[in-house]
C-alpha distance (Angstrom), angle and dihedral (degrees) to the residues before:
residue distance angle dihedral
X1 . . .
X2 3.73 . .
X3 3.78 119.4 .
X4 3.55 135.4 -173.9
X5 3.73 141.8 -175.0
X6 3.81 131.7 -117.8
X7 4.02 91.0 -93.1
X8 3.48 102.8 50.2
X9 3.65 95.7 44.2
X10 4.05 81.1 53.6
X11 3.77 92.5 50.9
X12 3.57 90.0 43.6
X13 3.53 94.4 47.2
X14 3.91 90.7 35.6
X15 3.70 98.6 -128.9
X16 3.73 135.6 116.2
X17 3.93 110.5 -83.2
X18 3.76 78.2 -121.6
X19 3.85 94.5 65.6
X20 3.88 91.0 50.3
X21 4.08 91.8 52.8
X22 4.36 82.6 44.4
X23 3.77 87.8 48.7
X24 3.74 86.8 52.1
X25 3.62 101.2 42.8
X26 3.94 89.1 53.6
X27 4.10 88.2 48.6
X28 3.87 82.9 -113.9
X29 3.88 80.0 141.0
X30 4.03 130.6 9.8
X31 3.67 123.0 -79.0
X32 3.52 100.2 -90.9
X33 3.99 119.8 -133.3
X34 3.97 127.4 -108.3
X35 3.14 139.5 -124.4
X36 3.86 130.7 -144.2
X37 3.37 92.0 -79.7
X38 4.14 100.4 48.3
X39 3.61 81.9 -97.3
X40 4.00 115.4 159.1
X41 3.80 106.6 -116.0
X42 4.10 109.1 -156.5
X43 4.06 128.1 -164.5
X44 3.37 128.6 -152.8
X45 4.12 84.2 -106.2
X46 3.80 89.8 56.0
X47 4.37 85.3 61.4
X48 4.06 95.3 42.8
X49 3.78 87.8 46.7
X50 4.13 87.0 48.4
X51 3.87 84.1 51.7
X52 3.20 91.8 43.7
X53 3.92 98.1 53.3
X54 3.98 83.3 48.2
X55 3.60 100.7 55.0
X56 3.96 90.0 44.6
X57 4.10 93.4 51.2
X58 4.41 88.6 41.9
X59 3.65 86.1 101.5
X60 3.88 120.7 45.3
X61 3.79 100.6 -149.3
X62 3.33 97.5 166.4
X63 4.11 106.1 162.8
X64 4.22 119.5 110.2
X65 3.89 95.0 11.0
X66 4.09 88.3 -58.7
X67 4.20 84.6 139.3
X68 3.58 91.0 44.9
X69 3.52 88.0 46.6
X70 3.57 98.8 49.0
X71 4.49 92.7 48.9
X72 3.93 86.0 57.5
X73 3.84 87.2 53.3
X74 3.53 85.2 56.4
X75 3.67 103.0 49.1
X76 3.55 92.6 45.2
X77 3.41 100.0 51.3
X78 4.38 83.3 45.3
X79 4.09 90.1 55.0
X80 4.01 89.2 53.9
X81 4.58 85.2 -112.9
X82 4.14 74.8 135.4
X83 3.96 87.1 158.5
X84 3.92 98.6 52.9
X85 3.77 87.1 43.3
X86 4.01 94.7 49.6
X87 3.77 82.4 49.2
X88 3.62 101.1 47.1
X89 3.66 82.1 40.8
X90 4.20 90.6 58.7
X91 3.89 86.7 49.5
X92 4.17 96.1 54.0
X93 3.64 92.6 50.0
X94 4.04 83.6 49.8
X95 3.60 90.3 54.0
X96 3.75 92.9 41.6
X97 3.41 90.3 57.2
X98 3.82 87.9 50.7
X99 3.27 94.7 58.5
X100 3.96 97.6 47.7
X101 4.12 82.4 53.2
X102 3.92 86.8 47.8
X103 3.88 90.6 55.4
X104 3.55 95.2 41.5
X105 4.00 86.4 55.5
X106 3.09 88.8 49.8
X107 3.92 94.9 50.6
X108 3.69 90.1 55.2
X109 3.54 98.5 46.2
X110 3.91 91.3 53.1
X111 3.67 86.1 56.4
X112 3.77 100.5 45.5
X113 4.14 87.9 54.9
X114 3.53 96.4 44.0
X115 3.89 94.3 49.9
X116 4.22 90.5 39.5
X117 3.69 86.2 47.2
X118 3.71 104.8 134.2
X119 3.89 102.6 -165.4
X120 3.60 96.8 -145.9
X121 3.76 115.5 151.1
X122 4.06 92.5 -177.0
X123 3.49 91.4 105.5
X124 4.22 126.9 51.7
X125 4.23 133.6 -171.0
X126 3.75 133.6 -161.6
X127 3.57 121.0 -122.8
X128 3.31 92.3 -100.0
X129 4.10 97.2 48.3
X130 4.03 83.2 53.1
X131 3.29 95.9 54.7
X132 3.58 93.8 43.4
X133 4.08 88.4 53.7
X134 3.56 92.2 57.1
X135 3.41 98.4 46.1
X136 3.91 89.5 -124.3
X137 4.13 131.7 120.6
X138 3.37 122.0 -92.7
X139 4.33 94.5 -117.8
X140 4.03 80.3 55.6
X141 3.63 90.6 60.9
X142 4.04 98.0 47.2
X143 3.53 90.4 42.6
X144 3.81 92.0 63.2
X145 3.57 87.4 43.6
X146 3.76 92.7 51.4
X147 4.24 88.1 46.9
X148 4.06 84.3 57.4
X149 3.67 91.7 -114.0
X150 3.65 90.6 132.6
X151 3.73 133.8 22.8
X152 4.11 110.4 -145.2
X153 3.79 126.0 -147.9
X154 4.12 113.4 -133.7
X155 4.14 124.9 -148.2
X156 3.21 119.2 -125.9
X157 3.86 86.9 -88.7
X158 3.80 96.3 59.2
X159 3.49 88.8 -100.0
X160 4.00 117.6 142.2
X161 4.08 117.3 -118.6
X162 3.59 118.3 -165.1
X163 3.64 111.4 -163.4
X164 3.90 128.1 -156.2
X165 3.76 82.6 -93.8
X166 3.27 98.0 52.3
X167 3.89 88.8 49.6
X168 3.84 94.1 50.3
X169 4.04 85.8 57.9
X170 3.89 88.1 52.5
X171 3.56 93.1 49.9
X172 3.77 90.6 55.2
X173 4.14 92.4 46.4
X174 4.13 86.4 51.6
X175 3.80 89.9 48.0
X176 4.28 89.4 55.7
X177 3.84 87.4 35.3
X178 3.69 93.8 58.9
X179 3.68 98.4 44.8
X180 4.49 84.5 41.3
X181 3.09 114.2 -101.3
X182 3.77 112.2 166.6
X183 4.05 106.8 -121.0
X184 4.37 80.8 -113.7
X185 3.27 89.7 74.4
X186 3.08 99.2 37.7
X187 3.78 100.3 52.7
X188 3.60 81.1 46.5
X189 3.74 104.3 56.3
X190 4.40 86.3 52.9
X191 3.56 90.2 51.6
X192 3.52 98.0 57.3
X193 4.10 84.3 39.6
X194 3.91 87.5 54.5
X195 3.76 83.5 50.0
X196 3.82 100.6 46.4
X197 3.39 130.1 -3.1
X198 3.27 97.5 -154.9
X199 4.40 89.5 67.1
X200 4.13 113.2 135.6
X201 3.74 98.7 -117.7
X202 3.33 96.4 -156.4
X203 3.95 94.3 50.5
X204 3.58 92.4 49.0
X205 3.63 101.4 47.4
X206 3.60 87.2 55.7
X207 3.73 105.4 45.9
X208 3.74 110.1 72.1
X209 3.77 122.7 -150.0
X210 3.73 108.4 -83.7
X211 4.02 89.9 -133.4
X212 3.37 84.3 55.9
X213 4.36 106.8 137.3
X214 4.01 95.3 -171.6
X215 3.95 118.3 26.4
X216 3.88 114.9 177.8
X217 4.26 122.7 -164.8
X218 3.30 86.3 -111.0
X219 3.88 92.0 58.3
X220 3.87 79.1 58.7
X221 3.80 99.1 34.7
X222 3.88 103.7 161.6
X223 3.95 95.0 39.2
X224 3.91 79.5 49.7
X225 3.33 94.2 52.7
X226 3.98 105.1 38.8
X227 4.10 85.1 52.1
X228 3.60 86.6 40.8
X229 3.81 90.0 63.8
X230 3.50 98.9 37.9
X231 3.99 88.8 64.3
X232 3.88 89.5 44.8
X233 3.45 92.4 50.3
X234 4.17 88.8 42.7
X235 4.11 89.2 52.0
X236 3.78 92.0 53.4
X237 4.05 92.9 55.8
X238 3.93 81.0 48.4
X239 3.41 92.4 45.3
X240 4.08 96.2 49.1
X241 4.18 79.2 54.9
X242 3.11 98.5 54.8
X243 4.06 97.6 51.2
X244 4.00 85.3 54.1
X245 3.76 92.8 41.2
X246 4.02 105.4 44.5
């Protein structure tokens, strides 16, 4: 059998030596065996496990314990528990695919307010009566405000009136909220609505800015999500080798 030390499984890998002794040290990978000298001793598992780990944690899809979710996969497979981590495996890529039907929903609820908007201005809510109609917390509500998603008309006294307008836009920020949609995207998607009505929501959404400095997955949700499950479903074919192979 093949063995290698921590260097070349670093070179091979092309890592740091560093990250294969922090890999191990997190039981990202087995302990690997020692020589006479304290040596590390690596197999050829130890580097598809390392590749393994890598292609699970390409994606950070971090909403409803997904990350979480994904480590244990990890570990699992690393302990040689290759049937709990094909099945916890199967039940990620179920969730994943939950969430890309959450956005979706989401998607086409967005749409269906904005084009049933009505525009009337008759009636008017306090902060705390809009927050009460969506069902979300006061802090929620001025923290969209303060992220410029929406743009709040004052009395004369300086107090804030949200019109039936203004409540149709929060329903549609709620709807991308739920389903996690960072507020970048979000903000970004009304712009280009403010701009043109006629904007592809789910295009826009979905395509960051290109000046963009910081870009998260969540500012890219769906692409997130479809790669997302391409890797899960990718780790379970490994997976399903490794149970016949070691």
């Amino acid at each position: 059998m093949k063995t290698y030390r921590t260097s070349e499984v670093a070179k091979i890998i092309g890592v740091h030596p560093n990250t294969v002794r922090l890999y191990e040290t997190c039981k990202l990978i087995p302990a690997p065996m020692r020589d006479k000298n304290a040596y590390r001793i690596f197999t050829s598992f130890h580097i598809e496990q390392f590749q393994l780990a890598r292609k699970v944690l390409e994606v950070e899809v971090l909403q409803n314990g997904l990350r979480k979710k994904a480590v244990e996969i990890i570990k699992l497979s690393a302990s040689g528990a290759f049937d709990t981590a094909i099945a916890l495996t199967e039940s990620y890529l179920d969730q994943i695919r939950e969430e890309q039907m959450n956005a979706e929903a989401a998607i086409t609820s967005a749409k269906h307010i904005f084009e049933s908007q009505t525009h009337t201005e008759a009636l008017s809510y306090t902060r705390k009566e809009a927050a009460n109609m969506l069902h979300i917390t006061m802090d929620t509500l001025r923290n969209w405000e303060l992220n410029g998603l929406l743009k709040v008309k004052r009395k004369q006294n300086g107090y804030r009136m949200y019109t039936a307008y203004d409540i149709d836009y929060l329903k549609i920020i709620r709807a991308l909220r739920c389903a996690n949609y960072s507020l970048a995207a979000i903000l970004r998607m009304l712009s280009a609505l403010n701009k043109d009505p006629n904007t592809d929501i789910s295009v826009c959404i979905d395509t960051p800015h290109e000046e963009d400095e910081i870009v998260s997955v969540c500012d890219r949700l769906m692409t997130s999500l479809k790669r997302a499950e391409e890797n899960a479903e990718n780790v379970l074919a490994v997976l399903k080798q490794f149970k016949n192979k070691y």
